[in-house]
N, C-alpha and C positions, 0 to 999 in steps of 0.2 A: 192239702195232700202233698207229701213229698216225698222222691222218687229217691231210693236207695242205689240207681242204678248210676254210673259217671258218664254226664253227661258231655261232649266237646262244644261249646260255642265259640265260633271262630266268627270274627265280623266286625266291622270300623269301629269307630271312635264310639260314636252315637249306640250302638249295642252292647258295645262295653261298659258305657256310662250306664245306661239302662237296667244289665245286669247286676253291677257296683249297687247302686242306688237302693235295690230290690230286696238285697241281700243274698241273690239266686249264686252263690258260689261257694266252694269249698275250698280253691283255690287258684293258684296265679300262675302261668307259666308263661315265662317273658322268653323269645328268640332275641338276643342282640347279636346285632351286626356292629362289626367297626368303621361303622360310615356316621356321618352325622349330617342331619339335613337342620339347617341354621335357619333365621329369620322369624320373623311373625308371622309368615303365612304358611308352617312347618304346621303340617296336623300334629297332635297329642295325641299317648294312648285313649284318653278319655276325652267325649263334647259332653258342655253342657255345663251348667251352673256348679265353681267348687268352693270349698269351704272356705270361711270368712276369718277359721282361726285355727294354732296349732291345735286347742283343744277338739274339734272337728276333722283334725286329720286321722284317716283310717293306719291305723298301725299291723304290718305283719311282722316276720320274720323269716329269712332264708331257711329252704330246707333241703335244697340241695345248689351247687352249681356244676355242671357239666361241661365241658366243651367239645364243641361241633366241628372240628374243622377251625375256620377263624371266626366262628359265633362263639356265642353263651347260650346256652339254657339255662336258667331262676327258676327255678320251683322257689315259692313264697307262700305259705300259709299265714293265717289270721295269727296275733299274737295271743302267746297265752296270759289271760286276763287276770291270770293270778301271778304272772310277774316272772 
């Protein structure tokens, strides 16, 4: 069953992964900020097991950028598979 209505899921690493994995989206909308937190122990948008090769990587494309103030918003949609 799936729901016509847009849904917000807002929540860490691990519920992003979650949803990513699922296929539960239509699309992406990233906040960047001009900070940047460095190191290995900097969480990711995503936890959780990623792919082992380009072939494997999920591909979208920009579908809008905006800016906030001194952000970004990304609108990202899935690419189109026909190229």
């Amino acid at each position: 069953h799936r729901c016509d209505l847009p849904i917000l899921v807002e929540g860490g690493p691990r519920v992003a992964h979650a949803f990513h994995l699922a296929g539960l989206f239509d699309l992406y909308v990233f906040i960047v900020a001009p900070a940047v937190f460095a190191g290995i122990d900097a969480a990711g948008l995503f936890a959780g097991a990623g792919v082992m090769s380009m072939e494997g990587v999920w591909r979208g494309r920009f579908e809008d950028v905006v800016r906030l103030g001194d952000d970004l918003r990304i609108t990202m949609l899935p690419a189109d598979p026909q190229g």
